[in-house]
C-alpha positions in Angstrom: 1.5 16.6 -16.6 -1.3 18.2 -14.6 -1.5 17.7 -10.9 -4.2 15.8 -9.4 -3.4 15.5 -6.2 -0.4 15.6 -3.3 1.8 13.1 -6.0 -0.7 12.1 -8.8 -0.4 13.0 -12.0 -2.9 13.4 -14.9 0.2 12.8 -18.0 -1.0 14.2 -21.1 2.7 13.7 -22.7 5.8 12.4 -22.7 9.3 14.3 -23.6 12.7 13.0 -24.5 13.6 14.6 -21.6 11.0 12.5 -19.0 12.5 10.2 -16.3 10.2 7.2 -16.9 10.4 4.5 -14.5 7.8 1.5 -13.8 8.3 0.7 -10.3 5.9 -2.3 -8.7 3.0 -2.7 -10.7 0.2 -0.8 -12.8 -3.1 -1.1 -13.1 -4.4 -1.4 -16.7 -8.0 -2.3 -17.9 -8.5 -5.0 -20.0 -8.9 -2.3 -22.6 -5.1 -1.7 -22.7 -4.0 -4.8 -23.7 -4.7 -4.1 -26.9 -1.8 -1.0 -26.7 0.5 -3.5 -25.3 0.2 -5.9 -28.2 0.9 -2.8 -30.8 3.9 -1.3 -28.4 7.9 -2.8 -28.1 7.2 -1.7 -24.4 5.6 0.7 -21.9 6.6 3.5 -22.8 5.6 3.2 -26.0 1.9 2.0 -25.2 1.0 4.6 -23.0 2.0 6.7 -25.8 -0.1 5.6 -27.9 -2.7 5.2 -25.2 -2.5 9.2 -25.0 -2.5 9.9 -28.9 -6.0 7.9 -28.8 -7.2 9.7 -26.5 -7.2 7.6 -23.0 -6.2 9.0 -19.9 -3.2 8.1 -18.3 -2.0 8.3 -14.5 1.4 8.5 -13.0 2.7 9.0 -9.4 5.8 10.7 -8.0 7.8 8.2 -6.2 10.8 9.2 -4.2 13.7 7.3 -3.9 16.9 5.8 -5.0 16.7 4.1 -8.7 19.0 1.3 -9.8 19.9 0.0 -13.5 19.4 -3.5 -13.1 21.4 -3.7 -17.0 24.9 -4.8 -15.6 26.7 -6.4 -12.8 28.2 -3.4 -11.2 24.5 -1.6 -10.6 22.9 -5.2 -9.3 26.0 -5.2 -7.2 25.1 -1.4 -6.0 21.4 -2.1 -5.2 22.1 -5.2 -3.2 24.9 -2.4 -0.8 22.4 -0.3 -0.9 19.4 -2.5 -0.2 21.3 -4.6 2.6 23.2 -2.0 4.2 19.4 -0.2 4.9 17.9 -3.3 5.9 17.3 -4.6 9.8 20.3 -7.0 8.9 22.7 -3.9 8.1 24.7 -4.9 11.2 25.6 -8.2 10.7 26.4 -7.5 6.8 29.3 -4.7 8.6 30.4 -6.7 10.6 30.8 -9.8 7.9 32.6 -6.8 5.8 34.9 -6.0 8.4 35.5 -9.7 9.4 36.6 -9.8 6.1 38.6 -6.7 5.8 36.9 -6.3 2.6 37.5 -2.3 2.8 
């Protein structure tokens, strides 16, 4: 990647190595939906967005990530997500009503 600004990136390629995640949205011309209609998913169509010759953006996010593949890691963002919410209190004390721990 080259660095464009404070956490923007210009990517010029991915490795087996990267950490890609597609948090929120994107914003895609209506250009790219032709490398979405030739990719089995994102990762592959801004591949081949890059090979062509397109530019491609990317943005450091800081954070906590969560699999969303199984029950266990759903279960883990929902902790996670409720227990940093403004309703983090109640949830305690619902968990200790309940002697759940």
């Amino acid at each position: 990647t080259e660095k464009i600004a404070r956490k923007l990136f210009k990517v010029k390629a991915f490795s087996d190595e990267a950490v890609f995640s597609m948090i929120g949205r994107g914003i895609f011309t209506s250009e790219s939906k032709k490398f979405f209609d030739e990719a089995e998913n994102l990762k592959n169509a801004l591949e081949i967005m890059l090979k062509r010759g397109h530019t491609v953006y990317g943005s450091l996010v800081e954070g906590e990530v969560f699999s969303l593949e199984d029950e266990l890691s759903i279960m883990k963002a929902s902790i996670y997500y409720g227990l940093k919410s403004d309703k983090a209190k109640e949830i305690k004390e619902y968990i200790n009503s309940k002697d759940l721990l």
